[in-house]
C-alpha positions as CSV (number, residue, x, y, z in Angstrom):
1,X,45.1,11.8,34.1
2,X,48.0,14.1,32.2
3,X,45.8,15.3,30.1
4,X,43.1,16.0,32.6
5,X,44.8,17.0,35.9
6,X,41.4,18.1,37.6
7,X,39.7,15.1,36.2
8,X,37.2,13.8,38.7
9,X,35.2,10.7,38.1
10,X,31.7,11.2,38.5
11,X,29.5,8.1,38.2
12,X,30.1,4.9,36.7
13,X,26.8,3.3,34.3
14,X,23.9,1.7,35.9
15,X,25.1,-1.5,34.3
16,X,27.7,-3.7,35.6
17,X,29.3,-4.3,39.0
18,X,31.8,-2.0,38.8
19,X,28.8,1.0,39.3
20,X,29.2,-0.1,43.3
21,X,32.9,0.0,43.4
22,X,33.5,3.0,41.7
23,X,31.0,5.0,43.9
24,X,33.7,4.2,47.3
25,X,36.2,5.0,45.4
26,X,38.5,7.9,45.8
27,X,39.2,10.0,42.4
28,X,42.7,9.3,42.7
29,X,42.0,5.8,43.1
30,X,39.7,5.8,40.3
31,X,41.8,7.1,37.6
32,X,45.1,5.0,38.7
33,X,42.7,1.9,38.2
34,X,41.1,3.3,34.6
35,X,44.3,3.1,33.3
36,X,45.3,0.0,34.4
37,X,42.1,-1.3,32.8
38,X,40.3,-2.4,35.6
39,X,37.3,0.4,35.4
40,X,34.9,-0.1,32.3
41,X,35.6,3.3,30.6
42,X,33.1,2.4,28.2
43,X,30.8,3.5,31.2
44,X,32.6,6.0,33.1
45,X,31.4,9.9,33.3
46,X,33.7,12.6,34.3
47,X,34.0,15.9,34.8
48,X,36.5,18.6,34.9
49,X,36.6,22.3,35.6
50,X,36.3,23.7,32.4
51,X,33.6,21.4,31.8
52,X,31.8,22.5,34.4
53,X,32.1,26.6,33.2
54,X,31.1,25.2,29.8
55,X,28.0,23.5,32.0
56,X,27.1,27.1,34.2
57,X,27.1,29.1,30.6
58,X,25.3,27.3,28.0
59,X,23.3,24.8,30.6
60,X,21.7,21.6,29.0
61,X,21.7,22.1,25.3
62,X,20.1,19.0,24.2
63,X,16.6,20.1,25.9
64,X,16.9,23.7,24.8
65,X,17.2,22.1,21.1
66,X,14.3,20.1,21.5
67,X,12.1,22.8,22.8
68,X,13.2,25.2,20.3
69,X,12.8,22.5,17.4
70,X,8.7,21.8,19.2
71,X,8.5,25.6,19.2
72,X,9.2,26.0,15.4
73,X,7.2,23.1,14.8
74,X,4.3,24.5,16.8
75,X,4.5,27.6,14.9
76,X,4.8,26.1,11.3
77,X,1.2,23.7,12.1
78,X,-0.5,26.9,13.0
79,X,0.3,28.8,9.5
80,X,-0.3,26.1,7.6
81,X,-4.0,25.8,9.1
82,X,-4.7,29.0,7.7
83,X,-4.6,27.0,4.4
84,X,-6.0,24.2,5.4
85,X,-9.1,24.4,2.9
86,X,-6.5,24.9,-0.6
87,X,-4.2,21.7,1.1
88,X,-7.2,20.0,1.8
89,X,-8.7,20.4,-2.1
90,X,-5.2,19.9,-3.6
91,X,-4.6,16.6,-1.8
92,X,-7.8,15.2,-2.9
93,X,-7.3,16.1,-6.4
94,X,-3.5,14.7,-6.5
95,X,-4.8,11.5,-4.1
96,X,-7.5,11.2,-7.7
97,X,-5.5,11.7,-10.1
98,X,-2.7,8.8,-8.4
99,X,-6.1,6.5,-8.6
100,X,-7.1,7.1,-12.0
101,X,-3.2,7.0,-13.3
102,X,-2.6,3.8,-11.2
103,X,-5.5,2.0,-13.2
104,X,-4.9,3.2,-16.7
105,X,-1.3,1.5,-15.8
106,X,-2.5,-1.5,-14.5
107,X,-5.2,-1.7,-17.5
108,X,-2.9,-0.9,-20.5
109,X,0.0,-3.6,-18.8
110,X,-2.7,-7.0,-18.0
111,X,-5.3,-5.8,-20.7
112,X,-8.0,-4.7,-19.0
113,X,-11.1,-3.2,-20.7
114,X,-14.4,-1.0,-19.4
115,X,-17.6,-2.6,-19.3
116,X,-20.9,-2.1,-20.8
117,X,-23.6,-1.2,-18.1
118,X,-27.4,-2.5,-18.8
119,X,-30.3,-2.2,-16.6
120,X,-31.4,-6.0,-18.7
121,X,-30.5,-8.4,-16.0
122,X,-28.3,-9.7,-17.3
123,X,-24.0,-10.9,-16.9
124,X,-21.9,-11.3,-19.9
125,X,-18.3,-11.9,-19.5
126,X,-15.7,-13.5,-21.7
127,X,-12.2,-14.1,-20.7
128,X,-12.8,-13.0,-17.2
129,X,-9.7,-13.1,-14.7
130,X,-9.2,-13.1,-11.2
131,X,-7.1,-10.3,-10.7
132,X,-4.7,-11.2,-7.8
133,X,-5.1,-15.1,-8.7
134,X,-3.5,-14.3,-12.5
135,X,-0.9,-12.7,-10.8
136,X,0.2,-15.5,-8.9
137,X,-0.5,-18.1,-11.3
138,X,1.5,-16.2,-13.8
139,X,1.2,-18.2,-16.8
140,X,-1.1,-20.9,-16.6
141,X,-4.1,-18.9,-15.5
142,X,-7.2,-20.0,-17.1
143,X,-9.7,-17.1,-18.1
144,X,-13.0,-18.1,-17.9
145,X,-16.8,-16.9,-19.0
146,X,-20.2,-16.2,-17.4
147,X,-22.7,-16.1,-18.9
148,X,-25.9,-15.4,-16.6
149,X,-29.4,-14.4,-17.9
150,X,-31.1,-13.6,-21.3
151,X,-27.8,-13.1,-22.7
152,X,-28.8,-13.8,-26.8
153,X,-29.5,-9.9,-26.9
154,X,-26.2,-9.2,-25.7
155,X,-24.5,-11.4,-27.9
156,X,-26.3,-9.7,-30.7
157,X,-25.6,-6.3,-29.9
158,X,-21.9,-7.7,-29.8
159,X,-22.1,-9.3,-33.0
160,X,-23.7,-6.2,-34.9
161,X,-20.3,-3.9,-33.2
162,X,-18.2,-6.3,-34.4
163,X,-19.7,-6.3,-37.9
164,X,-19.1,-2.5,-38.5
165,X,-15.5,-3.1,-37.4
166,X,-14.7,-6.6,-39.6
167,X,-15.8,-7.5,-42.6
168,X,-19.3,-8.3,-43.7
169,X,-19.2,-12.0,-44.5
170,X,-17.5,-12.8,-41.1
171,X,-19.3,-10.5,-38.6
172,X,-22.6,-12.0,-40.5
173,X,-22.4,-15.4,-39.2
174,X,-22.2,-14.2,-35.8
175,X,-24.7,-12.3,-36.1
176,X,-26.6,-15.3,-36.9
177,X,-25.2,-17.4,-34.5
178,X,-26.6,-14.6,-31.8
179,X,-29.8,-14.3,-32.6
180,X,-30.0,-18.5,-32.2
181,X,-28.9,-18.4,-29.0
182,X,-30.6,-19.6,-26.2
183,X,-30.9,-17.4,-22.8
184,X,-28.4,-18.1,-19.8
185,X,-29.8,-19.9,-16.7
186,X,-29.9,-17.1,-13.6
187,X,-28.1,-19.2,-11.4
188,X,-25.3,-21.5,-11.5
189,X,-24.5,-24.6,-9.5
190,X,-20.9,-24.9,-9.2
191,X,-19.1,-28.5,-8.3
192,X,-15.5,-30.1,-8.1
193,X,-13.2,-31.3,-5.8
194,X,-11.3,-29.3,-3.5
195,X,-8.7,-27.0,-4.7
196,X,-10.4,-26.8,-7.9
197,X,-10.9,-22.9,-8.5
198,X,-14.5,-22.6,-7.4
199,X,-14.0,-19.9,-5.1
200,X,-12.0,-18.2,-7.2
201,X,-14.5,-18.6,-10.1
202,X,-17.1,-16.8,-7.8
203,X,-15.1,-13.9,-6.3
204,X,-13.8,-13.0,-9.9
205,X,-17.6,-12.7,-11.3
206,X,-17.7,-10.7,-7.9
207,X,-15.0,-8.3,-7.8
208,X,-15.6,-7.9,-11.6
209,X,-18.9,-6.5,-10.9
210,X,-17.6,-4.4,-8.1
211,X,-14.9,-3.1,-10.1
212,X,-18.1,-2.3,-13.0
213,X,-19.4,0.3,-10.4
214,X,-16.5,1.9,-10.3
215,X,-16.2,1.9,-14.5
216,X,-13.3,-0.9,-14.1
217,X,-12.8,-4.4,-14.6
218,X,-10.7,-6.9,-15.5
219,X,-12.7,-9.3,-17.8
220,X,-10.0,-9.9,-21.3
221,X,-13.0,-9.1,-23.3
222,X,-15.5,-6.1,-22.9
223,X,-18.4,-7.2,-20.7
224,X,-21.4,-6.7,-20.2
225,X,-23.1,-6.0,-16.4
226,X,-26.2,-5.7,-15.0
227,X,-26.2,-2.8,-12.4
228,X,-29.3,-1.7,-10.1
């Protein structure tokens, strides 16, 4: 109150009791009892003279910012439409090239490999992984194969890449081994006991092929999918 001669109290929060005493109380009164501790001050709004001149010449500033920041705002959306075409195109082509960069990361760090499309009808998969199961399993994942259809052609076609790449006398006897093969069944009938990894057996075959319409997969080994 020494500091503040003309201080008047002006309202008290909405919270607390002392909101009720405070508004029958005389200014006087009020301040003698905020410094003996008995007001909240915490809560307590005042005025003074020179706040009220600062109050008649510059007003409420807080809602003259926030108009003025709505304004700018306003104002920045409506230039930026003019280019909304060339923002359009180059968020497309930046939201592509993310994709494409994101899955030659995630290929080159869990070894994945592109397929081989075939209109034969016809699923070959070697070492195929689930990719979200891996992930949690870590370590003891166990990749597994599918091998669905008249898959000795296949097998062949794999043998005879392999023999240009190795040598002759090793990629021979697979190529042998191929041509004996007998063809896959179609269908599969898949049994075990709870908890055993059937549905995780089906949904990798699945996502695998979904991933081979996209050019992606996640099968250890190139495979080889039959697309309509």
């Amino acid at each position: 109150a020494e500091l503040l001669p003309d201080y008047q109290l002006a309202f008290m929060g909405e919270d607390g009791p002392a909101a009720a005493a405070a508004a029958a109380t005389p200014a006087s009164d009020a301040a003698a009892a905020d410094q003996a501790g008995q007001l909240d001050s915490s809560c307590a709004y005042y005025y003074t003279e020179c706040t009220q001149q600062l109050n008649s010449q510059y007003g409420d500033l807080q809602h003259k910012i926030q108009d003025l920041e709505t304004s700018i705002c306003t104002e920045l959306i409506k230039r930026l439409l003019s280019f909304s075409p060339c923002l359009s195109a180059a968020a497309n082509a930046v939201a592509e090239l993310d994709c494409l960069c994101s899955f030659a990361a995630v290929a080159r760090e869990l070894g994945y490999c592109r397929p081989t499309l075939t209109t034969d009808n016809v699923i070959v998969i070697e070492g195929g992984r689930h990719p979200l199961a891996e992930l949690l399993a870590q370590d003891t994942f166990i990749p597994n194969d599918t091998h669905l259809g008249d898959v000795s052609k296949v097998l062949q076609d794999a043998a005879v890449d392999q023999q240009q790449q190795q040598q002759k006398q090793h990629s021979a006897a697979d190529a042998d081994a191929a041509e004996g093969s007998e063809a896959a069944p179609r269908m599969v009938l898949i049994t075990g006991p709870n908890a055993s990894g059937k549905s995780v057996y089906m949904k990798q075959v699945r996502l695998q092929r979904c991933y081979c319409m996209i050019k992606y997969t996640v099968a250890h080994k190139q495979p080889t999918i039959h697309l309509n």
